[in-house]
N, C-alpha and C positions, 0 to 999 in steps of 0.2 A: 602707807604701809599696812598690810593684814593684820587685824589682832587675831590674838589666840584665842578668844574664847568662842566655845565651839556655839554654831548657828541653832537656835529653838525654833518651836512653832510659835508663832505670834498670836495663829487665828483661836486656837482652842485653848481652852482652858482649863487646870490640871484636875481639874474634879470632874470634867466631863470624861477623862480618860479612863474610868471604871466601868465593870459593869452595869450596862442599861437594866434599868426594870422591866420583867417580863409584860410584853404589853397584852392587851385584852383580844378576848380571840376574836376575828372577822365575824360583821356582823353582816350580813346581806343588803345589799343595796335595795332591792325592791322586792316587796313580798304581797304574795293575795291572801290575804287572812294569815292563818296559821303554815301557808305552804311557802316556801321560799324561793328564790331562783337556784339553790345550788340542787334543789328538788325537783324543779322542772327541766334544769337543762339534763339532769340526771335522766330522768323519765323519758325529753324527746332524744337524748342521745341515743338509749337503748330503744325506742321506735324506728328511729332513723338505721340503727344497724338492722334492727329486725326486716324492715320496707327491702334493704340494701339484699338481705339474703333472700327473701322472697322474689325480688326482678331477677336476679343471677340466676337462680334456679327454672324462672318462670323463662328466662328466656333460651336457656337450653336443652326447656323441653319443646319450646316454639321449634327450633333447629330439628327438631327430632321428630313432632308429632305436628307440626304449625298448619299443613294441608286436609290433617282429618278433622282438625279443630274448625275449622275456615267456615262451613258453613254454619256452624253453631255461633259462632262472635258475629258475623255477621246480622243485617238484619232479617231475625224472624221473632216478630212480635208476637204471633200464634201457638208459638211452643213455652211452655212456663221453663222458667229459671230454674226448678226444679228436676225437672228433665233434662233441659243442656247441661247441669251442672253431672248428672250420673254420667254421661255418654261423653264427657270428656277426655280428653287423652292428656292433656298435661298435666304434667306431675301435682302442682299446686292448685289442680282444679280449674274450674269455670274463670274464678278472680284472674290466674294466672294466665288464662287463655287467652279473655279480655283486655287484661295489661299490654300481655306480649303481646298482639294484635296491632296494637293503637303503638305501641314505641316502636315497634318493628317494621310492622306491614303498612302501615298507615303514613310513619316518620322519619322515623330516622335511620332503617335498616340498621344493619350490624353494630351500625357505630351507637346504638343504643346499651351497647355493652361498655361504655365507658359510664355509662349512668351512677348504677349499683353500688365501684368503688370512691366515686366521688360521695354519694349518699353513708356510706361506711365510713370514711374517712373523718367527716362532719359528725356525725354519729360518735366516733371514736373520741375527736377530738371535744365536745359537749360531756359525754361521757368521764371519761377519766383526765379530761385537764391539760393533754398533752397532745402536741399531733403527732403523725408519724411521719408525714412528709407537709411542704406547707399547701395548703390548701388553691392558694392562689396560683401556683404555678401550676399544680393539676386542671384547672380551672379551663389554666390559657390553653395546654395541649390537649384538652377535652374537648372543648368548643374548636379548636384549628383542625382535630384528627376528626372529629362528628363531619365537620365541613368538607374537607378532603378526601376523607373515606365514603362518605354519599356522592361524590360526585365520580370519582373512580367508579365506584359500583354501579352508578346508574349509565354512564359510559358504556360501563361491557352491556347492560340493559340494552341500551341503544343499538350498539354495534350488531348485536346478535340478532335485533329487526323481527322482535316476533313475541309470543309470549315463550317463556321459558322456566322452567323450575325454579331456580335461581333467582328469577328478578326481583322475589320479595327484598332483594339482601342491599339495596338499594334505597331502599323506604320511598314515599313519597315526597318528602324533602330534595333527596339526592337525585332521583329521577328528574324533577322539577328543575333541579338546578343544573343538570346534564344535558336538558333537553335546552335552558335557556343560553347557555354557553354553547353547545352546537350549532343553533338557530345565528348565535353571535357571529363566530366562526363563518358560516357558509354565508351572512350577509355582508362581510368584513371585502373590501376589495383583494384582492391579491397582489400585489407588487412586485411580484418576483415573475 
């Protein structure tokens, strides 16, 4: 038979069911002298955003200016750094020329535009404590679409059998691995 008397908690105890004492504020896990970690992640947070707006920008003045730049990023040791830096054409300068150069021309073509928000994001998230989206899954569709967007583009590269305006937009990544996968493709028996 049920008794009537109604079920308690067993586990806690009725003095604990008050007000806690305010406890002590967070103290920093690991500090260099006087500067803390909630100061450094502060610090490279707002770098990483800063880097993040410098590549966006740097890279679509590449899109815009990338072939008058070309032979200044390139190599010429003979002209000082001072002079390529005036006769530049991207908006953020020589720095920005040589960035875009090397992540564009050099890499990973277009899909070097996934860079920036992924460096903002990290930035954001260091910065103020919170992400805006999770890290990790931008992660995987940045490195899937880098891979698949370089090989697309170096493809039409191919196709097109020649030099052409455009095939910066491939990067030497993607051409590389267009050219390795064609090579594949036409050593593959046929079966059909």
């Amino acid at each position: 038979m049920a008794s009537e008397s109604p079920k308690t908690n067993t586990f806690r105890k009725k003095t604990e069911n008050g007000k806690k004492a305010p406890s002590e504020p967070r103290k920093p896990l690991f500090t260099f002298g006087k500067i803390d970690t909630r100061q450094l992640s502060l610090t490279f947070g707002i770098i990483l955003i800063s880097i993040s707006i410098f590549l966006f920008i740097a890279f679509v003045s590449y899109l815009l200016n990338g072939p008058q730049d070309q032979s200044l990023v390139m190599n010429n040791p003979d002209q000082e750094i001072r002079e390529s830096a005036r006769e530049s054409k991207n908006w953020v300068g020589y720095l920005g020329a040589q960035a875009a150069n090397w992540m564009i021309y050099r890499w990973f073509g277009v899909a070097a535009f996934l860079f920036p928000p992924f460096l903002f994001l990290l930035g954001f998230k260091w910065t103020f404590k919170f992400s805006l989206i999770s890290l990790t899954r931008y992660s995987v569709f940045a490195l899937f679409f880098t891979a698949w967007l370089g090989l697309l583009t170096g493809y039409a590269v191919i196709l097109v059998e020649g030099y052409s305006y455009w095939s910066f937009l491939s990067g030497g990544l993607g051409y590389e691995l267009a050219k390795l996968s064609h090579d594949f493709w036409e050593w593959a028996p046929s079966s059909l």
